[in-house]
C-alpha positions in Angstrom: 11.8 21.6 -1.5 11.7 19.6 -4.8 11.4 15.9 -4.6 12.2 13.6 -7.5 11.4 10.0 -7.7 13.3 8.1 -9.8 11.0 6.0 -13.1 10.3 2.7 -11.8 10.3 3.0 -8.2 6.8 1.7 -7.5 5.5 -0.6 -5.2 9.1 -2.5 -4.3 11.1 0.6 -3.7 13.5 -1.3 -5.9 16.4 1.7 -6.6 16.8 5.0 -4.9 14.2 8.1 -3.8 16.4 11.3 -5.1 15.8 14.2 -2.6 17.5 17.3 -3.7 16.6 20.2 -0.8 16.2 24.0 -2.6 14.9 25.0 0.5 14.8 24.5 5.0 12.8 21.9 5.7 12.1 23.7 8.9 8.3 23.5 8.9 5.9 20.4 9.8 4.4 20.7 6.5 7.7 20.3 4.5 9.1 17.5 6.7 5.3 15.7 6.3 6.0 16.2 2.8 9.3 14.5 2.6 8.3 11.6 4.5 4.9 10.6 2.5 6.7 11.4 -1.0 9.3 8.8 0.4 6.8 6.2 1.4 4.1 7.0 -0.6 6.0 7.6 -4.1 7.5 3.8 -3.2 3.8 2.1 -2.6 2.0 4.3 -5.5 1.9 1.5 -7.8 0.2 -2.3 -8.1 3.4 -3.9 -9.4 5.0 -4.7 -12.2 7.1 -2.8 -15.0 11.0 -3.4 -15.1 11.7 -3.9 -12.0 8.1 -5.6 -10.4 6.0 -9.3 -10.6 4.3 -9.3 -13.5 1.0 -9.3 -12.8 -0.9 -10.5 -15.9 0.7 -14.0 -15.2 -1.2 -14.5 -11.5 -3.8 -16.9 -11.3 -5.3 -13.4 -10.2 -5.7 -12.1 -13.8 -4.8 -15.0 -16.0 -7.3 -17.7 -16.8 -4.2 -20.0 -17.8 -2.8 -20.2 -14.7 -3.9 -22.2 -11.1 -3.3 -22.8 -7.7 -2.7 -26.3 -6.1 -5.0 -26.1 -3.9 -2.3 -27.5 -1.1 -0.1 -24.3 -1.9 -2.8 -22.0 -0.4 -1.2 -18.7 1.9 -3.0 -17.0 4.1 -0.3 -15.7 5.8 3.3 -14.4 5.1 5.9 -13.7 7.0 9.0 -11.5 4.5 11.3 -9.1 5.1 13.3 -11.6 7.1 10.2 -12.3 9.8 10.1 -8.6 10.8 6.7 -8.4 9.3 3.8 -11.1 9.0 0.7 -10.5 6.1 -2.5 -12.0 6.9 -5.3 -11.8 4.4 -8.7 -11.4 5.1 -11.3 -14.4 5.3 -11.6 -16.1 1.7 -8.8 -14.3 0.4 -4.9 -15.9 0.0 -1.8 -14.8 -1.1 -0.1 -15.5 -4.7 2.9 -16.5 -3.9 3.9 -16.8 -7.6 4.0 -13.3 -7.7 5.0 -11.9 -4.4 8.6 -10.4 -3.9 10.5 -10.5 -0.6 14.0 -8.9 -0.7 16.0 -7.2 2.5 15.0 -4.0 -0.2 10.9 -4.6 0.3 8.1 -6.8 -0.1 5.1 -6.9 -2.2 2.6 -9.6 -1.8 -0.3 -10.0 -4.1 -3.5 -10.9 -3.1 -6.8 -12.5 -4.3 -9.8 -14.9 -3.4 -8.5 -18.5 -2.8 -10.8 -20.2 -5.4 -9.5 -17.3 -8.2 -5.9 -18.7 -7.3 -6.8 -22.5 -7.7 -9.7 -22.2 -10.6 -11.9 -23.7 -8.2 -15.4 -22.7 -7.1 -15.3 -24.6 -4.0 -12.6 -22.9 -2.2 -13.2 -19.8 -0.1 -13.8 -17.3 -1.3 -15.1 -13.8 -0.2 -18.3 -12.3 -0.4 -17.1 -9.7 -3.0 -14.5 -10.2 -5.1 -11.6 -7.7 -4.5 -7.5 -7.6 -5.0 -5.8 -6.7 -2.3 -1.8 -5.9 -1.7 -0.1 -5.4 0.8 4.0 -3.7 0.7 6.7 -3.2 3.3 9.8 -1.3 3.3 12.3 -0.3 6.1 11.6 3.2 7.9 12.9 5.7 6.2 16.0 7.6 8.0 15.1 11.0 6.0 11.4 10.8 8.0 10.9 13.3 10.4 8.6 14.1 13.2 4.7 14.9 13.7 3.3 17.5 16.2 2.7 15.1 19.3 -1.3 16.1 19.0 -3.0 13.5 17.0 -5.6 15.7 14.9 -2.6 17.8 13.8 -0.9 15.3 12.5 -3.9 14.3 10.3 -4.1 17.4 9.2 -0.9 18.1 8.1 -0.9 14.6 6.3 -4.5 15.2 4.4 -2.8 18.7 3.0 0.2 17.0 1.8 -2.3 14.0 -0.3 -4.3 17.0 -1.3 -1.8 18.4 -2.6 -0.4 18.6 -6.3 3.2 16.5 -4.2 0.8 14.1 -2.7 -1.5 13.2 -5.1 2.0 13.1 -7.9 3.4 10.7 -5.3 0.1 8.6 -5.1 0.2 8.3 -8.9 1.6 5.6 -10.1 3.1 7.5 -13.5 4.2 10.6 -10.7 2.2 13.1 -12.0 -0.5 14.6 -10.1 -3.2 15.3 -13.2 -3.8 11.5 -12.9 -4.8 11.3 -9.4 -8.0 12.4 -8.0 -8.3 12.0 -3.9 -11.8 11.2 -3.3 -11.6 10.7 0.4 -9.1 10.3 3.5 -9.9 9.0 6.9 -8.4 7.8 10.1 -9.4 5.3 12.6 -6.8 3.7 15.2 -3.9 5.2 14.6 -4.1 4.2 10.9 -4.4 6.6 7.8 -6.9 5.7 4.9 -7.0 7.1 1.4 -9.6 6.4 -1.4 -8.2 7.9 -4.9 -8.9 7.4 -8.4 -5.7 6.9 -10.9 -6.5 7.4 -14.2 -3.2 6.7 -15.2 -1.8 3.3 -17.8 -0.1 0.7 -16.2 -3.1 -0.9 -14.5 -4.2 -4.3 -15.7 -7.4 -3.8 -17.4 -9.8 -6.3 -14.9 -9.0 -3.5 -12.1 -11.2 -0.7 -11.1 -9.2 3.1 -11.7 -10.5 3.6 -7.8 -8.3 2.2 -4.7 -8.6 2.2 -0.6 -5.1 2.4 0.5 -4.0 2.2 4.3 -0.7 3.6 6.1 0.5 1.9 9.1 3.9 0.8 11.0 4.1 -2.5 12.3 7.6 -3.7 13.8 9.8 -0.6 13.3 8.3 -0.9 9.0 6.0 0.8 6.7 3.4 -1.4 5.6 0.5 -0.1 2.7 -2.3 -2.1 2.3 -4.5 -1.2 -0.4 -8.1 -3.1 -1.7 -9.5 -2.8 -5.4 -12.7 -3.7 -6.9 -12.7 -4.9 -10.2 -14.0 -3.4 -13.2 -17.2 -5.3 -13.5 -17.8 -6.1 -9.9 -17.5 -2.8 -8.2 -17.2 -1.9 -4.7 -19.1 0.9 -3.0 -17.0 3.5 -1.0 -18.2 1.9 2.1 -17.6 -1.5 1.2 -14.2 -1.1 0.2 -13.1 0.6 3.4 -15.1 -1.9 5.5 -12.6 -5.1 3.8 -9.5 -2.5 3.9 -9.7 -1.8 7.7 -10.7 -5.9 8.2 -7.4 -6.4 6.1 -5.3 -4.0 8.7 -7.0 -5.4 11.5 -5.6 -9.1 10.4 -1.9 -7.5 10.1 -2.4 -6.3 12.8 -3.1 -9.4 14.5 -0.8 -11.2 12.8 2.4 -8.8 14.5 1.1 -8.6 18.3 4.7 -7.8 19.2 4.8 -4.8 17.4 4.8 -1.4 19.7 1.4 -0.7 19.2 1.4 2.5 17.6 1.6 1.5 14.5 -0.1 5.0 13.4 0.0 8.2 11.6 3.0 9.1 13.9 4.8 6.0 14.0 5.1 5.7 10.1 5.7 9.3 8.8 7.2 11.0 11.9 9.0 7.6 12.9 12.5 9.9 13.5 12.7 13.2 15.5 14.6 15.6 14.5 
């Protein structure tokens, strides 16, 4: 099976995935692969390019630009209210760069007092950017073996592999990615990799912890990066990521409650 993703995709899903079949998809390893390149090759990217917010004009990254400190988010409802992101303690949500569309959402995410120039606003204990995307369920995704380690394990060979890591890349091509680590913990799937491709703004550490989860019937990614000159330790990182997923979380008690490996790449049975 040979799956194409079209230039410019990214973190929106803004155009169409391309799925040309050479091939049954009959086993569980193929069908895992078509439903991460879907969702992953959409959530690969930080933003920006043609079709994204351009990041280099956040109060994030850009020393120009501020807050008020009375249009502070820490919480976000998009996608019409299906979905609800909540950021983690000292950390709100530029709303001056988020997107919301019927398509996707993509919500930026740094320390309050980065967004309003201001010291005295929270602020975490390490500085970090977070984002956090959701898109609609996929109809092409198919199912998972019931049994939960299975299901990991077909989903760690499809990152590990040259697919996986392409789809993870946010230029698509697997040379640039390096998979340093993949875990699970309640239900959710966690990925550390290092992108050594362009296109990421230059205060940004290469390395990123990105989580895959359903809430409400959508994929959600969350993903947590250091910056260049305040790096994060492995641990560190995961530690905020899975705090991050556990304030979703929180934030959308009235989703199913899977919200899992299963629920977001094996969401329809065949």
């Amino acid at each position: 099976m040979h799956v194409d993703v079209m230039p410019g995709l990214c973190c929106l899903g803004w155009g169409e995935v391309m799925v040309e079949k050479s091939m049954s998809c009959g086993t569980a390893a193929w069908r895992v692969g078509l439903a991460l390149s879907m969702f992953l090759g959409l959530t690969g990217c930080l933003g920006g390019g043609e079709t994204g917010p351009n990041l280099s004009e956040s109060p994030i990254f850009s020393a120009e630009r501020a807050t008020p400190r009375e249009d502070l988010v820490r919480s976000k409802a998009v996608m019409g209210g299906a979905v609800t992101i909540a950021a983690p303690k000292g950390f709100c949500i530029d709303t001056s760069a988020h997107q919301d569309t019927e398509a996707g959402a993509f919500l930026p995410i740094g320390a309050c007092a980065a967004l309003t120039k201001n010291p005295a606003d929270p602020k975490p204990g390490k500085p970090a950017f977070l984002t956090a995307t959701v898109l609609p369920m996929p109809i092409q995704a198919s199912a998972l073996p019931d049994e939960p380690e299975a299901r990991l394990r077909e989903a760690r060979g499809f990152v590990q592999s040259d697919a996986g890591r392409a789809a993870l890349s946010r230029v698509g091509k697997s040379e640039t990615v390096t998979l340093l680590d993949v875990k699970s913990a309640s239900g959710v799937l966690y990925v550390r990799v290092r992108d050594t491709s362009d296109g990421l703004p230059p205060a940004l550490s290469n390395t990123t912890w990105r989580a895959f989860l359903e809430v409400n019937g959508r994929l959600v990614t969350a993903s947590a990066t250091a910056f260049a000159d305040q790096p994060l330790g492995p641990g560190k990182g995961y530690e905020l990521l899975r705090e991050f997923v556990a304030r979703i979380r929180k934030a959308n008690k009235r989703s199913n409650g899977a919200g899992g490996v299963k629920g977001w790449l094996g969401g329809l049975r065949n």
